[in-house]
MMTF fields as JSON, N, C-alpha, C and O atoms, coordinates in Angstrom:
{
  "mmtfVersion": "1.0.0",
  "mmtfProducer": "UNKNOWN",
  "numBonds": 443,
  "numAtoms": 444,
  "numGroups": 111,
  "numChains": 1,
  "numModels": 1,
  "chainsPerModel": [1],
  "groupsPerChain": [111],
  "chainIdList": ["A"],
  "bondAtomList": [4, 2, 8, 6, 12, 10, 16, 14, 20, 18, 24, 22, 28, 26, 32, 30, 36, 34, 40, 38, 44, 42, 48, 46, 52, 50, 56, 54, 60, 58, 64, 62, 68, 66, 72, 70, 76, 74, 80, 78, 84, 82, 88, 86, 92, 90, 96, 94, 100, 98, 104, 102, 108, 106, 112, 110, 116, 114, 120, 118, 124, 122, 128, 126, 132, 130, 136, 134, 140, 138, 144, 142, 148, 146, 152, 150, 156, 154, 160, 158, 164, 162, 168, 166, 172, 170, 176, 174, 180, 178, 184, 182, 188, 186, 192, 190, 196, 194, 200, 198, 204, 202, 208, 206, 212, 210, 216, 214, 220, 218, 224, 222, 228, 226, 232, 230, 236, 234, 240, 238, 244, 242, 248, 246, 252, 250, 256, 254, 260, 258, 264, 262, 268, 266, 272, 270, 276, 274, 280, 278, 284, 282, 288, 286, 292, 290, 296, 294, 300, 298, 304, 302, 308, 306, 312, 310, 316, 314, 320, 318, 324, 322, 328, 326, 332, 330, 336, 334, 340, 338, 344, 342, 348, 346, 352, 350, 356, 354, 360, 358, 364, 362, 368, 366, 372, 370, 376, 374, 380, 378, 384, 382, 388, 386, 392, 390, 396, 394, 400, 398, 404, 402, 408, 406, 412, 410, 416, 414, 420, 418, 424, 422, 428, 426, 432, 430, 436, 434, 440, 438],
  "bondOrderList": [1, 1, 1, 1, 1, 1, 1, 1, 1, 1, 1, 1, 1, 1, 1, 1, 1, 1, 1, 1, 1, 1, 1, 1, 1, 1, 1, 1, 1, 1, 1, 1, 1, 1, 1, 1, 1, 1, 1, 1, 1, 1, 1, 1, 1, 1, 1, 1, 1, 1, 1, 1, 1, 1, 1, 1, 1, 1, 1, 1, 1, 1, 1, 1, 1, 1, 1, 1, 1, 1, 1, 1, 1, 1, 1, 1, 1, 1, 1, 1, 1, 1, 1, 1, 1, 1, 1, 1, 1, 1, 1, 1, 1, 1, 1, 1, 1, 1, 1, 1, 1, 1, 1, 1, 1, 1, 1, 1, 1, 1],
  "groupList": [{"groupName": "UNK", "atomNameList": ["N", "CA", "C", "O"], "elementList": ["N", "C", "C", "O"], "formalChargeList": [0, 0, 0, 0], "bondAtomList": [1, 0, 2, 1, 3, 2], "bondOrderList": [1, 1, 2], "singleLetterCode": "X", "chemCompType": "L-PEPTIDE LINKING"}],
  "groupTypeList": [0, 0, 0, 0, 0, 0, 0, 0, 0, 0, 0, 0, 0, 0, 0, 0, 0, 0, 0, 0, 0, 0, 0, 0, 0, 0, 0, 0, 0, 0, 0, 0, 0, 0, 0, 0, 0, 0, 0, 0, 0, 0, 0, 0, 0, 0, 0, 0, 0, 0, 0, 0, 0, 0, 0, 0, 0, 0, 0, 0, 0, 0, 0, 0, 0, 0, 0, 0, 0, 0, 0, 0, 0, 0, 0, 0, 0, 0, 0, 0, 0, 0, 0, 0, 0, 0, 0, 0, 0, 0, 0, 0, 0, 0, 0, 0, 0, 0, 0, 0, 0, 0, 0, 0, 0, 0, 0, 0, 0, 0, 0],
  "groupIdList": [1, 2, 3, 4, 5, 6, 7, 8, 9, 10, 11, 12, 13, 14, 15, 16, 17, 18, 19, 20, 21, 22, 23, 24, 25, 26, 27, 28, 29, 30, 31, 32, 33, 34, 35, 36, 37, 38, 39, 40, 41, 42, 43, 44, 45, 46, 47, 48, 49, 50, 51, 52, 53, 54, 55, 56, 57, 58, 59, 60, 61, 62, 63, 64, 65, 66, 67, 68, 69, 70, 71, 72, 73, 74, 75, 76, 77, 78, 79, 80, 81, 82, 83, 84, 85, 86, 87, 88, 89, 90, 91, 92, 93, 94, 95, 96, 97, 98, 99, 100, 101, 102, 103, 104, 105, 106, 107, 108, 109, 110, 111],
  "secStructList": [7, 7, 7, 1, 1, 7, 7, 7, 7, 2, 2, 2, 2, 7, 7, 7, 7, 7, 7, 1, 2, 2, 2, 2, 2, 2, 2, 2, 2, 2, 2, 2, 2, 2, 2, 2, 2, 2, 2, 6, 1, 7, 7, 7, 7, 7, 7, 7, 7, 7, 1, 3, 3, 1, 6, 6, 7, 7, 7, 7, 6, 6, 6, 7, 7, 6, 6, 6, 6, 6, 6, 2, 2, 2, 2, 6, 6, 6, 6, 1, 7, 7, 7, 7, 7, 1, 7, 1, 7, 7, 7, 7, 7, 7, 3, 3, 6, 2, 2, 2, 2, 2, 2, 2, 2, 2, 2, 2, 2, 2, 7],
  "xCoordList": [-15.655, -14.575, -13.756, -12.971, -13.93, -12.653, -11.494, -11.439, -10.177, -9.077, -8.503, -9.091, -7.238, -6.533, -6.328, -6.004, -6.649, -5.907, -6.847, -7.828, -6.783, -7.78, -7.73, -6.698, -9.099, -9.066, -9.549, -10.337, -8.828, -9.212, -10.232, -10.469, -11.015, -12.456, -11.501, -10.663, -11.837, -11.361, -11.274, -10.32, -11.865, -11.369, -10.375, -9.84, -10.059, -8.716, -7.646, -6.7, -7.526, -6.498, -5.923, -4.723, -7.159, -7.171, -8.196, -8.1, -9.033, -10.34, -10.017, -8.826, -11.303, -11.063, -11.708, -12.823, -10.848, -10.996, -10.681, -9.884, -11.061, -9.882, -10.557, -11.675, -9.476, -9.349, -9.737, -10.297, -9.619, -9.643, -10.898, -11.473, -10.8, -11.802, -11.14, -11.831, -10.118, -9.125, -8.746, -8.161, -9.13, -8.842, -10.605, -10.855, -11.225, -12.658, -13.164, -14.046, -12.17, -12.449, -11.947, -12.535, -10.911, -9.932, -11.19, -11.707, -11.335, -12.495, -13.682, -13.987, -14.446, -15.322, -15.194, -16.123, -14.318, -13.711, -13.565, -14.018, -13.07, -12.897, -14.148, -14.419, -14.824, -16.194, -17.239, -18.158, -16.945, -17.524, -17.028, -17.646, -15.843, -15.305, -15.501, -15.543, -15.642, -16.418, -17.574, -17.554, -18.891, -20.028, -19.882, -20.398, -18.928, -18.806, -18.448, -19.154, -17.64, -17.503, -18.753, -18.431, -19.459, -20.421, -21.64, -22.427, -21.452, -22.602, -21.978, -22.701, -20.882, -20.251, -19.462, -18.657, -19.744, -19.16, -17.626, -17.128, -16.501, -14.86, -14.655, -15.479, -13.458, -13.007, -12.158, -11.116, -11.991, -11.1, -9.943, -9.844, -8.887, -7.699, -7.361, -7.123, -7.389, -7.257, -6.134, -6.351, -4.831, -3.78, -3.888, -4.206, -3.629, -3.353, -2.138, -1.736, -1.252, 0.396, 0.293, -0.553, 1.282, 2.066, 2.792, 2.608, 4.171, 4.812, 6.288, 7.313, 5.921, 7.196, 7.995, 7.718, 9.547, 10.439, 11.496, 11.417, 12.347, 13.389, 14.105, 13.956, 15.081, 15.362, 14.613, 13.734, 14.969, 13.289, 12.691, 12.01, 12.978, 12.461, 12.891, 14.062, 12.048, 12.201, 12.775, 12.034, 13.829, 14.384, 14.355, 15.126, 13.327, 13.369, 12.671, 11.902, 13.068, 12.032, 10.45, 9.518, 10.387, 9.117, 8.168, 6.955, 8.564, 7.756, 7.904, 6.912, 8.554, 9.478, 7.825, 6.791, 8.036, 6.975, 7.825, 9.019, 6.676, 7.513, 9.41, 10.442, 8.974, 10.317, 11.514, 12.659, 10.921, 12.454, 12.499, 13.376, 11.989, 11.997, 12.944, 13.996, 12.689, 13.246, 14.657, 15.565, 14.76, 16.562, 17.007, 17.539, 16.98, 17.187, 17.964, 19.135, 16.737, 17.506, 18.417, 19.015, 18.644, 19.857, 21.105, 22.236, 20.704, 22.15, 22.898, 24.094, 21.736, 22.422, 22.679, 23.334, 22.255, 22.386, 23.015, 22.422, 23.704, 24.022, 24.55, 24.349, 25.32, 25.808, 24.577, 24.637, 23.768, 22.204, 21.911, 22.623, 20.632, 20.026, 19.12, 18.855, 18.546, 17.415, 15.924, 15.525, 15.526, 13.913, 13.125, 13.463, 11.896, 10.969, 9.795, 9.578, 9.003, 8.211, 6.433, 5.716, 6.355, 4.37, 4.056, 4.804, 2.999, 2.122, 2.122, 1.528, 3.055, 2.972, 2.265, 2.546, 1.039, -0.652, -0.252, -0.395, 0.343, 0.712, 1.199, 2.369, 1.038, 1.695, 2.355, 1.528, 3.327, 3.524, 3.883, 5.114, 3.485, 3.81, 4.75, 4.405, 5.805, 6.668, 6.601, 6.104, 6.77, 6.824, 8.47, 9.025, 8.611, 9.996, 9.494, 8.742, 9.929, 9.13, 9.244, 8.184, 10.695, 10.269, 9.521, 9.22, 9.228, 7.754, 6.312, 5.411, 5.974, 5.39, 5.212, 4.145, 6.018, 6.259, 5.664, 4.832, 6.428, 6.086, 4.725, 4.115, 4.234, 2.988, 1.951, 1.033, 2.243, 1.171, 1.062, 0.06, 2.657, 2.191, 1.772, 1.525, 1.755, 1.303, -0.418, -1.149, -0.905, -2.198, -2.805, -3.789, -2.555, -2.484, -2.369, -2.997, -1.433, -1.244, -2.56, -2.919, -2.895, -4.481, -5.662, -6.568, -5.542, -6.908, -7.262, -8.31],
  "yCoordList": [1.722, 2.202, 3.209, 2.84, 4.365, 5.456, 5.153, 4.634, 5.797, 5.967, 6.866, 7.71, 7.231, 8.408, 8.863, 9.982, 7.485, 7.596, 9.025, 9.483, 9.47, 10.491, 9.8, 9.584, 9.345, 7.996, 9.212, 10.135, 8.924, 9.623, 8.951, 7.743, 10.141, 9.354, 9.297, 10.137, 8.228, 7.548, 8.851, 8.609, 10.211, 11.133, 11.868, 12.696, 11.542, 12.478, 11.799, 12.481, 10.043, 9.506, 9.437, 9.547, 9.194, 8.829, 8.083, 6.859, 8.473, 7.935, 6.769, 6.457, 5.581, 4.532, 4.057, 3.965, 3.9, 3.527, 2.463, 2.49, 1.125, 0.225, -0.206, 0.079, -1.104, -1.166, -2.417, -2.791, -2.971, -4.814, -5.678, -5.385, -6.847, -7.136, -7.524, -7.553, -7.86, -7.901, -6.827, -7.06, -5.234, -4.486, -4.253, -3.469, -4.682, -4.029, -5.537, -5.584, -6.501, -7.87, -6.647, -6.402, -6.224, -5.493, -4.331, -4.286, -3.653, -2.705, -2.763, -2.082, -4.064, -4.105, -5.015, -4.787, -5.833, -6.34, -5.259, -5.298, -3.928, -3.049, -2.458, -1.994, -2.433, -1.824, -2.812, -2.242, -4.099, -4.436, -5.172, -5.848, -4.719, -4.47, -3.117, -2.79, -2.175, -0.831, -1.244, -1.41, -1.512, -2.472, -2.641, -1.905, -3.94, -4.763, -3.612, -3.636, -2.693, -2.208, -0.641, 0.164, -0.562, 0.179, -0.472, 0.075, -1.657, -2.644, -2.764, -2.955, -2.657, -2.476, -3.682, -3.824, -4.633, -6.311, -6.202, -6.809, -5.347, -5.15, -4.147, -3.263, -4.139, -2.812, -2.517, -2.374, -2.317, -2.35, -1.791, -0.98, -1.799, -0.576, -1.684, -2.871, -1.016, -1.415, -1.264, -0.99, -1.386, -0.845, -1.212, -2.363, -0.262, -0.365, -0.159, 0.898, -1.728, -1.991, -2.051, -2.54, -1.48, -1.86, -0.836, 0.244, -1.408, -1.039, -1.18, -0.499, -2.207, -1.976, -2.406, -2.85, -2.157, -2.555, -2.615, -2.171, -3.26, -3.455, -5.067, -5.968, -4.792, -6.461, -7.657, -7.98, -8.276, -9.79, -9.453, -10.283, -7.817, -7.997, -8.849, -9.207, -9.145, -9.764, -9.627, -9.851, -9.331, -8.475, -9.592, -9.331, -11.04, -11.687, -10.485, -9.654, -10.524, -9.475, -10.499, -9.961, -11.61, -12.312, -11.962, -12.136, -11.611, -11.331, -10.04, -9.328, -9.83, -8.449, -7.349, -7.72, -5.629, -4.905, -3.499, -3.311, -2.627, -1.293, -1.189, -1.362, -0.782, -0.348, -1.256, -0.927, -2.896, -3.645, -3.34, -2.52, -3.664, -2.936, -2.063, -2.509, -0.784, 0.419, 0.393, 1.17, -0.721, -1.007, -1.631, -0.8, -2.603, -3.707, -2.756, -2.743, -1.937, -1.323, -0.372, 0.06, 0.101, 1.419, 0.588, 1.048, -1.176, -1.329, -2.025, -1.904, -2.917, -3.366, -2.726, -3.301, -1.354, -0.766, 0.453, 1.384, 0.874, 2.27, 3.282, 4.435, 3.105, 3.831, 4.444, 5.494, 3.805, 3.763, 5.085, 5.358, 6.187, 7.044, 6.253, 5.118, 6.788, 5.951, 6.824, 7.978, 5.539, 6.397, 5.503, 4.376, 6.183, 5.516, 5.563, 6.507, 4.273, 4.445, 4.672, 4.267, 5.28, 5.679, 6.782, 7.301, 7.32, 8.551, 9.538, 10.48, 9.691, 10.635, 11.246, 12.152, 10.491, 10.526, 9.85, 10.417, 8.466, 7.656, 7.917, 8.246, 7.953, 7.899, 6.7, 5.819, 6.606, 5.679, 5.683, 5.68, 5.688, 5.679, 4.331, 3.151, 4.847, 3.658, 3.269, 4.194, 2.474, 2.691, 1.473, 0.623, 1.654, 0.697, -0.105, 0.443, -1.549, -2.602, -1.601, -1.119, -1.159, -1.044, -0.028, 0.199, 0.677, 1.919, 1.388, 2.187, 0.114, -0.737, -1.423, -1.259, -1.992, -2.917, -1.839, -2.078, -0.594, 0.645, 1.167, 1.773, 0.877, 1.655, 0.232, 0.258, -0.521, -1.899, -1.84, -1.952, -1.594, -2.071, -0.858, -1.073, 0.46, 1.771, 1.279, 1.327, 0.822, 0.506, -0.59, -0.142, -1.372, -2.367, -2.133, -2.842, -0.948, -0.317, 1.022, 1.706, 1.167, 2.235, 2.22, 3.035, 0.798, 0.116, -0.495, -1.106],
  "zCoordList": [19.269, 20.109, 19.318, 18.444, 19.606, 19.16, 20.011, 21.126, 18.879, 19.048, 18.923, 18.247, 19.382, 19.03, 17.603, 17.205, 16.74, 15.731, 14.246, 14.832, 13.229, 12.665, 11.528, 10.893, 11.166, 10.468, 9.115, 9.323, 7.659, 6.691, 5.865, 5.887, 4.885, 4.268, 2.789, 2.462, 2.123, 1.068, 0.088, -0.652, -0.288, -0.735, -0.453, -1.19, 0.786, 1.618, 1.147, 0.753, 1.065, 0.837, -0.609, -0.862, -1.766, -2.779, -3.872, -3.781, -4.758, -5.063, -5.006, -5.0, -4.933, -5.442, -6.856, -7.37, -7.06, -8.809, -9.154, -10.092, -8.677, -9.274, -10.447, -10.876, -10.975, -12.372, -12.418, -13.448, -11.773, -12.038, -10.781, -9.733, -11.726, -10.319, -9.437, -8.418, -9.251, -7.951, -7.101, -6.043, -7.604, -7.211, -6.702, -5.788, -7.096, -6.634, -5.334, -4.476, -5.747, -4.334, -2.878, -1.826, -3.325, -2.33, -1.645, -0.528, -2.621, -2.038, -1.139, -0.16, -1.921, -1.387, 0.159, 0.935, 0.56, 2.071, 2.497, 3.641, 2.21, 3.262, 3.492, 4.599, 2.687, 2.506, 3.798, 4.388, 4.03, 4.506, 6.153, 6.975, 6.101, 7.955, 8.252, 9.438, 7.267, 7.802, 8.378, 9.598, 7.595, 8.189, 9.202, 10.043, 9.595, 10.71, 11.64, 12.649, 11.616, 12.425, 12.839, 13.713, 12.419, 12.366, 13.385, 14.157, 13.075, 14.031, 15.578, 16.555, 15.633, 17.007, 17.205, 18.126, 16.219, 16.427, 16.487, 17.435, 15.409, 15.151, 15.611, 15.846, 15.815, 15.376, 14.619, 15.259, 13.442, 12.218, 12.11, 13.03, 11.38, 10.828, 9.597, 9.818, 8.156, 7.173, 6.398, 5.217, 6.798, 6.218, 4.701, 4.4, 3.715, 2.412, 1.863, 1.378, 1.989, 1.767, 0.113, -0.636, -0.075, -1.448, -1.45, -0.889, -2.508, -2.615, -1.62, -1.601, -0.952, 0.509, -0.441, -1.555, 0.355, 0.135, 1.476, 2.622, 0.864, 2.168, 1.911, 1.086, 3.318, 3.34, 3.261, 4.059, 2.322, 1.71, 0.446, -0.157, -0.182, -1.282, -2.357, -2.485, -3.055, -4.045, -5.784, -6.742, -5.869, -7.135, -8.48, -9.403, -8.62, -9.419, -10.344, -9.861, -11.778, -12.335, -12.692, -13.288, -12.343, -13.068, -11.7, -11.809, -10.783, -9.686, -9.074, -8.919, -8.868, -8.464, -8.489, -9.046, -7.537, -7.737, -8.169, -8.403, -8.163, -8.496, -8.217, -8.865, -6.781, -6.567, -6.52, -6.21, -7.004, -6.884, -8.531, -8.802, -9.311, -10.944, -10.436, -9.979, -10.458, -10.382, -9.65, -9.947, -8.521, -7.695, -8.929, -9.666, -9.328, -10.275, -11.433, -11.811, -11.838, -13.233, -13.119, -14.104, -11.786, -11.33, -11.274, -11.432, -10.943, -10.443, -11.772, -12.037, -12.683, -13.516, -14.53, -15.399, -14.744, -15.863, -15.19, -15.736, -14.491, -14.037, -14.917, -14.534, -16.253, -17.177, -18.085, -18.724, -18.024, -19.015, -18.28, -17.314, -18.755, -18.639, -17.918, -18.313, -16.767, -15.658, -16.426, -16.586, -16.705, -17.749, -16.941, -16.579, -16.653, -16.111, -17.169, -17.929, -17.082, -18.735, -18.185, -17.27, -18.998, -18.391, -18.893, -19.722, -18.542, -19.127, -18.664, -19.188, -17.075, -16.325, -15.436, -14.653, -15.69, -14.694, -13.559, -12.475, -13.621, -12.622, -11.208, -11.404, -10.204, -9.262, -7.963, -7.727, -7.357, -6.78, -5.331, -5.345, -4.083, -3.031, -2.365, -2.305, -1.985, -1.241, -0.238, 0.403, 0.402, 2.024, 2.579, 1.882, 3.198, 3.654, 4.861, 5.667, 5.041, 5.854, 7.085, 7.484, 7.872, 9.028, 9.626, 10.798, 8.303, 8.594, 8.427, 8.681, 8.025, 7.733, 9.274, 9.864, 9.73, 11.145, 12.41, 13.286, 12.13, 13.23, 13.061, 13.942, 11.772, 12.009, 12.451, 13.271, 11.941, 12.558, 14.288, 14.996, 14.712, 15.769, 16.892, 18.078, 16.225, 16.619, 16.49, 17.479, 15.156, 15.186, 16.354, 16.943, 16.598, 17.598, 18.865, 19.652, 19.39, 20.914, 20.548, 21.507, 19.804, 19.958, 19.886, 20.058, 19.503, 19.345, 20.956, 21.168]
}
């Protein structure tokens, strides 16, 4: 079943490279509701979350993700120089829950 929606090929979005085998469990499930959906049995949309934030995040730092790190250290340290630490290769995409909520249920009314 097509949709309105213009579904991008994993080079358009971003290689996949993962690093870990948790990151390659992740891969290969999507790899294989593609399948499923190729046989005609699903019909898939695979959102790839991280990074949300919003009301509910979690600012413990023993759990906490990117961007509550990054709230955390603006508020308790605000006099401090804001340094972000890495190699500079890195990149990080955010997203905020209720752009998160709007696009789920955009996926769901097009399917």
């Amino acid at each position: 079943m097509k949709t309105g929606l213009n579904i991008l090929s994993e080079e358009q979005t971003y290689p996949a490279e993962p690093e870990s085998s948790y990151g390659w469990s992740k891969l290969m499930g999507e790899y294989e509701a593609e399948l499923a959906q190729k046989t005609g049995n699903i019909n898939v949309g695979l959102p790839r979350l991280h990074n949300v934030y919003g009301p509910g995040a979690s600012f413990d730092p023993r759990t906490s993700q990117v961007i509550q790190s990054l709230i955390r250290k603006a508020i308790l340290y605000p006099g401090e120089p804001f340094v972000v630490w890495g190699t500079g290769d890195q990149y990080r995409d955010f997203i905020y829950i209720d752009d998160v909520i709007d696009a789920l249920i955009l996926v769901l009314s097009e399917g």
